[in-house]
N, C-alpha and C positions, 0 to 999 in steps of 0.2 A: 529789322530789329523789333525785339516785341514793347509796349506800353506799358508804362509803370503809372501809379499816383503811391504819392507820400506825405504824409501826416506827422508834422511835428510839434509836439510842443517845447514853445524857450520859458524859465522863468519867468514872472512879471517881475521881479526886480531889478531888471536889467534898462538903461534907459534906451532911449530909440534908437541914437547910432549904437547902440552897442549888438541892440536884436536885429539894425539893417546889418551888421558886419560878419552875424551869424548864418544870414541869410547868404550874404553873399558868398561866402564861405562855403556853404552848403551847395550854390549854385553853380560855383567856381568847380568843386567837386566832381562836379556834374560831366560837366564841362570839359573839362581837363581829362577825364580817360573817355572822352568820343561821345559821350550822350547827348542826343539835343534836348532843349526845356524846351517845350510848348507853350508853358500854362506854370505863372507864380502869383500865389494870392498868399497876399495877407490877413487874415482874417480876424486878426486885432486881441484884443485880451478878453478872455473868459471867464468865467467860473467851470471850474472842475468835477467831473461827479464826486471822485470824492479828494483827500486829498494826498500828497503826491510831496514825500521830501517836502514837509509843513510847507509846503505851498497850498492855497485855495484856490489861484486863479491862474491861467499864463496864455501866451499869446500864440495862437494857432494860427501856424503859415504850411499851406498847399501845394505843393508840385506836381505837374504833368511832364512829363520827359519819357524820352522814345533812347533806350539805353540796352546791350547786354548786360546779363546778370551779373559780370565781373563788377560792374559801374554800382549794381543795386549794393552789392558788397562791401565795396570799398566806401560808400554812403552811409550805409549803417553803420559799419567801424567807426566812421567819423563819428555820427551820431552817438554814439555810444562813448566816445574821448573827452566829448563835449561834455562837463560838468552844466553847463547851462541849458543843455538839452531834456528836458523830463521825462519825456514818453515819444515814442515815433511808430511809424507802422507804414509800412512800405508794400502794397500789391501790385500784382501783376494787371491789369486790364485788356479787351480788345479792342481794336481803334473803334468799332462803333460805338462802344459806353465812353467814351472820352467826351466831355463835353467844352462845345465848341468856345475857342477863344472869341470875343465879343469885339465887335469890331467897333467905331464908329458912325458906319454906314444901318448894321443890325440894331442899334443901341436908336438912330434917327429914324429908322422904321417903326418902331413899339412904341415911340413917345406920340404920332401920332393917333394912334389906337385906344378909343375910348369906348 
């Protein structure tokens, strides 16, 4: 199956359970028609380049999942249902540009390194 990443962003006026339940939502998604997640990052609330449905800022969460394009599909409909969702953007990747999940064994090796 090929490699996706996906780029969403939620409003910030949304409190934290409400953008984890989007998350999960999203992930559920995923999930649920055969894709596997890889890689979920939260990347917390931004500023925006510009603005977006008088929003300034909103909160940028990442996906890595290995899915058919049915899966990519069925994600962005969601995405798009989702009045809390602002923008998203969804490509194709190869597994070599995936970059790798951080372990804590990888994470114990670099903190030595000075």
């Amino acid at each position: 199956m090929p490699f996706y990443e996906s780029i969403f962003i939620i409003r910030q006026s949304l409190t934290e359970e409400e953008t984890g339940g989007i998350i999960d939502k999203m992930k559920g998604a995923i999930e649920k028609q055969g894709g596997t997640l890889l890689k979920v990052d939260n990347w917390g609330k931004k500023k925006l380049a510009y603005e977006v449905e008088h929003d300034r800022r909103g909160t940028f969460v990442h996906f890595q999942f290995e899915a058919n394009g049915q899966v990519v599909g069925q994600l962005e409909r969601l995405y798009r249902l989702e009045d809390s969702v602002l923008k998203f953007l969804t490509i194709r990747v190869e597994e070599k540009d995936l970059q790798p999940v951080a372990t804590e064994e990888t994470e114990s090796e670099g903190a030595g390194v000075q």
